[in-house]
BAFI-3210 file (N, C-alpha, C; in Angstrom, 3 decimals, decimal comma, padded with zeros to 6 digits):
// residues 203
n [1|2|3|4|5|6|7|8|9|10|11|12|13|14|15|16|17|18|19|20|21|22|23|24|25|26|27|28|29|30|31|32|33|34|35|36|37|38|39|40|41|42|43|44|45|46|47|48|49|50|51|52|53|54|55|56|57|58|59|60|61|62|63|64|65|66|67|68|69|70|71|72|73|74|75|76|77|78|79|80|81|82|83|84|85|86|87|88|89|90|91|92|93|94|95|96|97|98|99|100|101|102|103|104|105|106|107|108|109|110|111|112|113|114|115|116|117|118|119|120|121|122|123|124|125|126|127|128|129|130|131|132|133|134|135|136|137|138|139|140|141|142|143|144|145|146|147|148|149|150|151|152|153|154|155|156|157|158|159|160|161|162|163|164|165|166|167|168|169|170|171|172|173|174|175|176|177|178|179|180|181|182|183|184|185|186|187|188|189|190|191|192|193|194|195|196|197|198|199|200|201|202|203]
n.u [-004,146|-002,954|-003,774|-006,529|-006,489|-005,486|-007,755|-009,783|-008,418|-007,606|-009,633|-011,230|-008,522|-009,203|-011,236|-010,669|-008,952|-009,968|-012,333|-010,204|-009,764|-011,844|-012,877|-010,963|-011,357|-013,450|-013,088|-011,300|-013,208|-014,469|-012,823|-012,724|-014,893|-015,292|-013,633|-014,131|-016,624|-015,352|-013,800|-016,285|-017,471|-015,363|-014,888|-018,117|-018,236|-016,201|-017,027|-019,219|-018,425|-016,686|-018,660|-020,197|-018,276|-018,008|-020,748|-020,507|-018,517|-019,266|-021,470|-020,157|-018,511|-019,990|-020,666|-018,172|-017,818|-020,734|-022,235|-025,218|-027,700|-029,255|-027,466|-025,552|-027,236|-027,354|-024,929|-023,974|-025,481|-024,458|-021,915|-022,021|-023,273|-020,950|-018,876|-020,237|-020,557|-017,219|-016,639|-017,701|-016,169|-013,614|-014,067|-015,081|-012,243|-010,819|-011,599|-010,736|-009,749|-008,454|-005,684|-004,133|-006,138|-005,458|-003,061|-002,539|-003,605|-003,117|-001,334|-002,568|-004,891|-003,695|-002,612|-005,290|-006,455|-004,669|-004,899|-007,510|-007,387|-006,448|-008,786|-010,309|-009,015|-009,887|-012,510|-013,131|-011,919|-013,220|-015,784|-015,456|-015,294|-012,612|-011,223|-010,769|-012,107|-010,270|-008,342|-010,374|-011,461|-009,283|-008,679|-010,635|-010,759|-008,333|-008,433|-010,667|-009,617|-007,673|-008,764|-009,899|-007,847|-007,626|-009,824|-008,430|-005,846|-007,042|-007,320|-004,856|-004,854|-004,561|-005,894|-008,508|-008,936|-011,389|-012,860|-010,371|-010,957|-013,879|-013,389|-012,032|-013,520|-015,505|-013,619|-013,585|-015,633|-016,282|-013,788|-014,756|-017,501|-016,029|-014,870|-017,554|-018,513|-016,104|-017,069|-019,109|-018,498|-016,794|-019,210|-021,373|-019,770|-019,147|-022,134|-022,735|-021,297|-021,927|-024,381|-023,984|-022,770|-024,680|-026,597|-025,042|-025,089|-027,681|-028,222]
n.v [-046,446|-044,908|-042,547|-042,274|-042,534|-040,197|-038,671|-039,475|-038,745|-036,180|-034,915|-035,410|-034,936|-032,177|-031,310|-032,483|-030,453|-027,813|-028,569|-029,096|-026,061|-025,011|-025,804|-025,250|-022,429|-022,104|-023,263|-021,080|-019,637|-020,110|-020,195|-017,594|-016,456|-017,974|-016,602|-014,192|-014,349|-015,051|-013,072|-011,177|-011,796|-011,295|-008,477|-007,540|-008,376|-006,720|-004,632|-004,614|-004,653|-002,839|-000,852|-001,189|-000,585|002,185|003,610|002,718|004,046|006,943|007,143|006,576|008,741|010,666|009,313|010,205|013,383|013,605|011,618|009,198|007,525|006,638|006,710|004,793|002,485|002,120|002,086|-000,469|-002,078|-001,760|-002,617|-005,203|-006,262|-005,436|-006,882|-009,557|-008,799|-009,175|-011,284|-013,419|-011,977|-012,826|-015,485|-016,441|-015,636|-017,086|-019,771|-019,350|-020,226|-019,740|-018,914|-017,046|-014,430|-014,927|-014,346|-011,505|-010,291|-011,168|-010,024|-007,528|-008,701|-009,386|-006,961|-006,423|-007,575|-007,419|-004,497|-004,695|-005,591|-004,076|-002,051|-003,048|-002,527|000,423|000,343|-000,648|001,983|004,090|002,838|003,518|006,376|007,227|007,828|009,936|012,260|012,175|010,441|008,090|008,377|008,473|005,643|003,916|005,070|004,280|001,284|000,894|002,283|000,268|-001,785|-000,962|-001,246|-003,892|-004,518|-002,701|-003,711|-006,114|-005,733|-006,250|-008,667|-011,643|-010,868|-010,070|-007,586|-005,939|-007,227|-006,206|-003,231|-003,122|-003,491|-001,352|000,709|000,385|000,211|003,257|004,227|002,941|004,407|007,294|007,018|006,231|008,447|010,366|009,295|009,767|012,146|012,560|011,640|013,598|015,384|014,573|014,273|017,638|017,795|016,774|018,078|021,007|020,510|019,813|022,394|024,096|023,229|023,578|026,703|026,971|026,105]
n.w [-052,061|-050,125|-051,414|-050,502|-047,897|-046,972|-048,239|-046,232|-043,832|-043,777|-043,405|-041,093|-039,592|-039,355|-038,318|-035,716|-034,535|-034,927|-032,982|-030,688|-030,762|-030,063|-027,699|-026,214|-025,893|-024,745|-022,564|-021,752|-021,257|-019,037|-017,245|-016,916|-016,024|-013,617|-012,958|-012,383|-011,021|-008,386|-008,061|-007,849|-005,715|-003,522|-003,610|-003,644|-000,628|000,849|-000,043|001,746|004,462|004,665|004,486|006,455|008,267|007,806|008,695|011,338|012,401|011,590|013,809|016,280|016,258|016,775|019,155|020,560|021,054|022,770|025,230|024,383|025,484|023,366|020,941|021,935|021,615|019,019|018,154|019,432|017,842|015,216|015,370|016,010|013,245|011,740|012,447|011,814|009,255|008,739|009,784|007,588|005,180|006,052|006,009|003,194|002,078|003,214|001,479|-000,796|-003,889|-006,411|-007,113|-008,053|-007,157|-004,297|-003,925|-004,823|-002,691|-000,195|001,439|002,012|003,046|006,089|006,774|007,240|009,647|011,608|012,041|012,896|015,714|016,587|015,940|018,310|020,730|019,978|020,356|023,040|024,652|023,515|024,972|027,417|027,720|027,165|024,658|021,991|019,530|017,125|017,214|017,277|014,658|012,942|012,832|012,267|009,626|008,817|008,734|006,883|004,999|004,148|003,340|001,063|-000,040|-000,599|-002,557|-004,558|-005,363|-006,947|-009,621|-010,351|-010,866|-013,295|-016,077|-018,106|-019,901|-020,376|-017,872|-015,632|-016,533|-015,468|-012,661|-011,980|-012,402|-010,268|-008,203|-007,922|-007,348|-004,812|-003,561|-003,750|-002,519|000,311|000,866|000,940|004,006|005,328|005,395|006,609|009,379|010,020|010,143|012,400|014,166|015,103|014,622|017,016|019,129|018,937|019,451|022,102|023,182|022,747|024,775|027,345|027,063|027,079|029,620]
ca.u [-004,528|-002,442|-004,829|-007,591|-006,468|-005,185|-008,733|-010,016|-007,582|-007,415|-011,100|-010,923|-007,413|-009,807|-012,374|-010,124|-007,974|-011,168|-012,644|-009,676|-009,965|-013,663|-012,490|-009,867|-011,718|-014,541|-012,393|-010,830|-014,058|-015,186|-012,130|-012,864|-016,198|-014,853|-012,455|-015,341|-017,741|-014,432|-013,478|-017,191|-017,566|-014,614|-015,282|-018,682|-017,972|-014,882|-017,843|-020,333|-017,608|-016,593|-019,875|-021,093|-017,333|-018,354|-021,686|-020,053|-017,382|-020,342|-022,276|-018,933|-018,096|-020,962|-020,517|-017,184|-018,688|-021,817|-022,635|-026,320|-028,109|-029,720|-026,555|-024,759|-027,490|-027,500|-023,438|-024,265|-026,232|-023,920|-020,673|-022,652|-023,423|-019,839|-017,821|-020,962|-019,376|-015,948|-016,220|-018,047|-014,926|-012,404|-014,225|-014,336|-010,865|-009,989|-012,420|-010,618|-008,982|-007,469|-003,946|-003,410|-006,595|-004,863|-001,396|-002,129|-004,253|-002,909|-000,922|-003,377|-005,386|-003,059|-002,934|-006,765|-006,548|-003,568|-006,149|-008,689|-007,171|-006,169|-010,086|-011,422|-009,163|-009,988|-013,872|-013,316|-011,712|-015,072|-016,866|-014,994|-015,104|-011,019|-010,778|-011,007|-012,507|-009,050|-008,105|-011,542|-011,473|-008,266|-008,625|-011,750|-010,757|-007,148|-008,844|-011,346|-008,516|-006,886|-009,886|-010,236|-006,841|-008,120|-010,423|-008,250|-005,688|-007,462|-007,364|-003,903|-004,685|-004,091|-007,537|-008,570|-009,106|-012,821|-013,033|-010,170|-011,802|-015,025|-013,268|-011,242|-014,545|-016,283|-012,916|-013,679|-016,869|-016,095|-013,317|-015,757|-018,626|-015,526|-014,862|-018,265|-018,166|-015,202|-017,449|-020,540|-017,781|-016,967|-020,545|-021,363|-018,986|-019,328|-023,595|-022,873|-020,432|-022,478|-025,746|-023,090|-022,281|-026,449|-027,082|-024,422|-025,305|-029,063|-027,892]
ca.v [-046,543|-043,375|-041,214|-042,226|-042,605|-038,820|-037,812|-039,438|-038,094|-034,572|-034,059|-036,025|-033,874|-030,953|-031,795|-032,489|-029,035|-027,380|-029,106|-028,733|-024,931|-024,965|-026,332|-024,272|-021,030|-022,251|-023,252|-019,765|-018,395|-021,022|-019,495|-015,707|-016,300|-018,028|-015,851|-012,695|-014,511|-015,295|-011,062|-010,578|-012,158|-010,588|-006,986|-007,146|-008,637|-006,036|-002,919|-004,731|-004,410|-001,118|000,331|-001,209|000,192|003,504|003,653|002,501|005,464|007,914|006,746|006,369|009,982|011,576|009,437|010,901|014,613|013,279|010,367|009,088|006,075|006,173|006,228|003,674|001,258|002,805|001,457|-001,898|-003,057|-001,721|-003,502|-006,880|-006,263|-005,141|-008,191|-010,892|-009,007|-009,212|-012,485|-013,361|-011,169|-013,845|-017,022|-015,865|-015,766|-018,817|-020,700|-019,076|-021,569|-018,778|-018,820|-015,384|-013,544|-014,918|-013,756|-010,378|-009,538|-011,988|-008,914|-006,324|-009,060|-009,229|-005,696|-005,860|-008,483|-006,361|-002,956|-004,944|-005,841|-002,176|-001,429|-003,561|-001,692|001,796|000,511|-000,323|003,314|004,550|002,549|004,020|007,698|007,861|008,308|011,241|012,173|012,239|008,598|007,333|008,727|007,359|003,912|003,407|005,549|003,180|000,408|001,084|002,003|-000,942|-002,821|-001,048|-001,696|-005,016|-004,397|-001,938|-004,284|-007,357|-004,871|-006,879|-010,027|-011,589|-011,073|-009,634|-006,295|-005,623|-007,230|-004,689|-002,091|-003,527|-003,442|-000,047|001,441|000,042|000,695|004,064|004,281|002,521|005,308|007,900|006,255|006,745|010,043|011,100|008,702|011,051|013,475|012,027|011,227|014,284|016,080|013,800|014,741|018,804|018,495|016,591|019,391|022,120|020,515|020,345|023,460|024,515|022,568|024,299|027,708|027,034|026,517]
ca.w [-050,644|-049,373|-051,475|-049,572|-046,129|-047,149|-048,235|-045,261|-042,733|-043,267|-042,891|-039,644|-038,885|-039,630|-037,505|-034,609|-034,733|-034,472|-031,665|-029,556|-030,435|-029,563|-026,461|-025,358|-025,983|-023,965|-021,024|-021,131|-020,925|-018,049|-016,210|-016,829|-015,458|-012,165|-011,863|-011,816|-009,705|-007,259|-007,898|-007,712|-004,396|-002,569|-003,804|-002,489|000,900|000,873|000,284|002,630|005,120|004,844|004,805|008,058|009,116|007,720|009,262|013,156|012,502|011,995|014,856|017,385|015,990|017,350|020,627|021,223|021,827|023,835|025,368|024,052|025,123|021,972|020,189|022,833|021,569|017,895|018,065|019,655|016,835|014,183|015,325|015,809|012,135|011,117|013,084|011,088|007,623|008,981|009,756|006,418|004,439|006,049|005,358|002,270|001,772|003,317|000,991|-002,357|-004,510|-007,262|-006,970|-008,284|-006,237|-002,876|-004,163|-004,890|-001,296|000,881|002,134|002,725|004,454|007,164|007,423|008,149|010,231|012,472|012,252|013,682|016,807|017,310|016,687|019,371|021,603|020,511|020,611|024,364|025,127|023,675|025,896|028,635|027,422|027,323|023,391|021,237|017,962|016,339|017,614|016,800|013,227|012,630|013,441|011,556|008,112|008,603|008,787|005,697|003,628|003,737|002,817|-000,174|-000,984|-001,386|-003,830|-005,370|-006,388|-007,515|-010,648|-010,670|-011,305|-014,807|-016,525|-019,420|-020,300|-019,751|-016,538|-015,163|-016,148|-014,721|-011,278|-011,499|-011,736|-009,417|-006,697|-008,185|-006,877|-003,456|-003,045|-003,375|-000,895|001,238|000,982|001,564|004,736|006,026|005,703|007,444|010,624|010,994|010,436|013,091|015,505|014,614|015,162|018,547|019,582|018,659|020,641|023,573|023,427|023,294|026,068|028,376|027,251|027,982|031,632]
c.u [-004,073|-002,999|-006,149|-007,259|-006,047|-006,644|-009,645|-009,376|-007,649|-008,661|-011,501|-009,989|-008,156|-010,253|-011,989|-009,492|-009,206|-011,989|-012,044|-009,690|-011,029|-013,438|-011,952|-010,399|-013,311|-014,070|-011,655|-011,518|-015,074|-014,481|-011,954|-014,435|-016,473|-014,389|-013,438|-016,184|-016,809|-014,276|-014,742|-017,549|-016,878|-014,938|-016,583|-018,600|-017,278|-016,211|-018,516|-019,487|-017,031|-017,396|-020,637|-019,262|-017,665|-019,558|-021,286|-019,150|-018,279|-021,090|-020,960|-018,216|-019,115|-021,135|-019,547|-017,513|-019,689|-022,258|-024,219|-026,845|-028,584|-028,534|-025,126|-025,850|-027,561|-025,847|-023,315|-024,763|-025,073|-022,364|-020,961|-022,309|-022,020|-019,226|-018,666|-020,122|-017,793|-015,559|-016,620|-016,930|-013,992|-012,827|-013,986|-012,841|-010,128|-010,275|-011,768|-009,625|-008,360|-006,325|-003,564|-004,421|-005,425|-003,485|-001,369|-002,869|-003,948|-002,537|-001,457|-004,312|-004,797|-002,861|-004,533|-006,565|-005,989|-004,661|-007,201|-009,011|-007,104|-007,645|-010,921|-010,435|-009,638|-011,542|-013,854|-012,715|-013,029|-015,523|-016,615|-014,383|-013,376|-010,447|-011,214|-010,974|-011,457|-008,719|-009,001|-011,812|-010,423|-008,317|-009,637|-011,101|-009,463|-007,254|-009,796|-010,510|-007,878|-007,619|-009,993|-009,139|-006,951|-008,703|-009,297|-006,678|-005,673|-007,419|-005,910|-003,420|-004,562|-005,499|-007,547|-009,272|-010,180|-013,157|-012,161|-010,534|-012,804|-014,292|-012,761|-012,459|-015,398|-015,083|-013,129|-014,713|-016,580|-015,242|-013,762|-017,069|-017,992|-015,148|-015,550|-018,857|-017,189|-016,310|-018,748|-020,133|-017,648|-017,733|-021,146|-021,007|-019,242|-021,171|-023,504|-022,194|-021,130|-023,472|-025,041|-023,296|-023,727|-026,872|-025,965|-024,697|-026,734|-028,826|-027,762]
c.v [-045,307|-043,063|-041,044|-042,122|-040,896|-037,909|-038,275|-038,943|-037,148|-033,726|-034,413|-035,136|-032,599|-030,471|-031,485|-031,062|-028,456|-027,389|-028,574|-026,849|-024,152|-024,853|-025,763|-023,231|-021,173|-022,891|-022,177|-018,944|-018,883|-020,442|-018,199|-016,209|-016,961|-017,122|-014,571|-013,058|-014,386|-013,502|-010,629|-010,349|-011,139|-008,885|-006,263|-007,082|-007,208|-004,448|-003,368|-004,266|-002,973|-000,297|000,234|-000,238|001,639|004,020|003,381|003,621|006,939|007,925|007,104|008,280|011,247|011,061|009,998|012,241|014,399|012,213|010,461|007,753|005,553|005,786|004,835|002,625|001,278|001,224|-000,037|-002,577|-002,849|-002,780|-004,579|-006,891|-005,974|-006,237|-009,475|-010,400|-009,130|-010,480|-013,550|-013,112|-012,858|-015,334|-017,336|-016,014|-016,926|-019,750|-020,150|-019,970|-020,666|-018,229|-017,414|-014,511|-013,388|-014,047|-012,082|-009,544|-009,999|-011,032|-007,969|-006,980|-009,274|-008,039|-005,228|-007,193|-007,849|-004,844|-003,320|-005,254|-004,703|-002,060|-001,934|-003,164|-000,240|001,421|-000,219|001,194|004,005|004,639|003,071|005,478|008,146|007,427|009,442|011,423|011,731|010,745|007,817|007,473|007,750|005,672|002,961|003,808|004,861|002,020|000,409|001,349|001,352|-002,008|-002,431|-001,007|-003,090|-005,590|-003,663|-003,084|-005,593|-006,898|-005,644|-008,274|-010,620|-011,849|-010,233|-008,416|-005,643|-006,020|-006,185|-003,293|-001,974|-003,008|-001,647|000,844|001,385|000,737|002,251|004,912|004,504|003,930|006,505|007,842|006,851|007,845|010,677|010,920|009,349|012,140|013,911|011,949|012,557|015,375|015,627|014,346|016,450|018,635|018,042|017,671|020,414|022,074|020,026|021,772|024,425|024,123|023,426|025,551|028,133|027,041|027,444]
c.w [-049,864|-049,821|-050,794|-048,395|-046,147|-047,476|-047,396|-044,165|-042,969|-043,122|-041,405|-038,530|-038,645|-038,454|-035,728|-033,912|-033,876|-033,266|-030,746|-029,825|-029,497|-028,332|-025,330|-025,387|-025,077|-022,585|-020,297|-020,565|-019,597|-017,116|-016,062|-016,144|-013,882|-012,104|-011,708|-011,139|-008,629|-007,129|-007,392|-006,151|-003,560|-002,409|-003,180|-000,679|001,224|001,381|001,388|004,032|005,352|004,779|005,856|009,168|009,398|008,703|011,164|012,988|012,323|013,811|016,223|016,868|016,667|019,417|021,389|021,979|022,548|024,055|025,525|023,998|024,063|020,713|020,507|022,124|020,099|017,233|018,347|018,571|015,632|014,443|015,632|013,916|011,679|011,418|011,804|009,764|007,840|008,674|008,034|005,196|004,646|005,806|003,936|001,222|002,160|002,091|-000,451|-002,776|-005,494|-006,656|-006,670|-007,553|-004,663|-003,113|-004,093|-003,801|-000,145|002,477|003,467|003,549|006,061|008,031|008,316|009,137|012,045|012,931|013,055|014,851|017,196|017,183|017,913|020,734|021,183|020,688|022,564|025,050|024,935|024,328|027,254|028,644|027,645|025,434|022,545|019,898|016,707|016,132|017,017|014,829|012,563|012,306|012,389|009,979|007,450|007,880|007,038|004,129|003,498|003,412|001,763|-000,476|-001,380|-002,438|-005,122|-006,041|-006,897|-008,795|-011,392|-011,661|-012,840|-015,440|-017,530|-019,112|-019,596|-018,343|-015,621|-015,070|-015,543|-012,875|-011,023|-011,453|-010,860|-008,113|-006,522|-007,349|-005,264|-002,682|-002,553|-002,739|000,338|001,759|001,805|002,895|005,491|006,255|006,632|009,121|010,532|011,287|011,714|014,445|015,895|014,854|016,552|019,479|019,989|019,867|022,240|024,126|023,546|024,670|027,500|028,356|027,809|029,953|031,920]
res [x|x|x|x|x|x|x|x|x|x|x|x|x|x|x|x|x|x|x|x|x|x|x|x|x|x|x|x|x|x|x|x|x|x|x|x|x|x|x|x|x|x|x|x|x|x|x|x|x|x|x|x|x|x|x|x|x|x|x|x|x|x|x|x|x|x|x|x|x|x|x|x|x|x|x|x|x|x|x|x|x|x|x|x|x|x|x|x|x|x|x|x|x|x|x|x|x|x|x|x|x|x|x|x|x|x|x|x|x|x|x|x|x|x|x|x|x|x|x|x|x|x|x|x|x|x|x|x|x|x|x|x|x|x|x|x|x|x|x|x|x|x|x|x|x|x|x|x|x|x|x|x|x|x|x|x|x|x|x|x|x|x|x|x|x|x|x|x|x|x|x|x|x|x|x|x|x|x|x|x|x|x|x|x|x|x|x|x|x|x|x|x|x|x|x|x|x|x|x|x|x|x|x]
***
């Protein structure tokens, strides 16, 4: 009777082992695939966000040197659109249930959170021509880099291999967007200058 219940049981024991391997390697891979839609999510929001920032720091760079109704209503539409991804970014983040995303940005969201009060005063100095290219640059390229420190280190979190690298190139990317975004603010500011400085010599 033990030799049978022995050559029935260990094909049964077999069976079982197996299973729960099956199991477990398909729940690891249920939670690598939240956890990159949850990374996926934030990272976009994070660029959508800093590229309507980028785009209002061009625009507000060229209003500093000349005031342009076309670009006064140019700016109106873009910081509607930047505040909807702002606000978007922080729902977002309320709504994340991964332990370890919140843990390792919780930080730098506070920092944007803090930057963003300072921009909605320097975007009323704007509106009341008492800020200057320097100030206005600032505030915005502050602000943008601490958003992509958000992205940059979700790179932290405990994930496997390929997905880190998945992100470090992508922050890779984002960093360089920003760059050339610096460089758009202060082309920006430098052609409004210039057609200042045409316009007074024509007089």
């Amino acid at each position: 009777s033990k030799r049978v219940f022995m050559i029935a049981f260990v094909p049964v024991l077999g069976v079982l082992l197996l299973s729960l391997l099956v199991i477990k390697d398909n729940y690891q891979q249920y939670k690598n695939k939240m956890l990159l839609l949850s990374l996926n999510n934030i990272i976009m929001q994070v660029e959508n966000v800093s590229h309507s920032l980028q785009a209002e720091r061009g625009i507000s760079s060229g209003l500093v040197s000349m005031y342009s109704p076309k670009l006064m209503s140019a700016l109106a539409e873009q910081r509607v659109l930047t505040d909807k991804s702002v606000e978007k970014l922080f729902v977002l983040m309320n709504n994340e249930t991964d332990f370890s995303v919140k843990y390792n940005i919780q930080s730098y969201f506070d920092s944007v959170r803090s930057s963003l009060k300072e921009l909605a005063i320097h975007r009323q100095h704007l509106d009341s021509n008492a800020e200057s290219f320097q100030e206005i640059y600032h505030a915005y390229t502050l602000l943008i880099k601490q958003l992509l420190s958000i992205s940059e280190n979700l790179s932290d979190v405990d994930m496997n291999s390929p997905l880190a690298n998945n992100i470090m190139a992508i922050n890779a990317i984002l960093a360089f967007k920003e760059y050339m975004g610096q460089i758009r603010a202060i082309g920006m500011n430098r052609s409004e200058e210039r057609r200042v400085g045409k316009g007074c010599r024509s007089r």
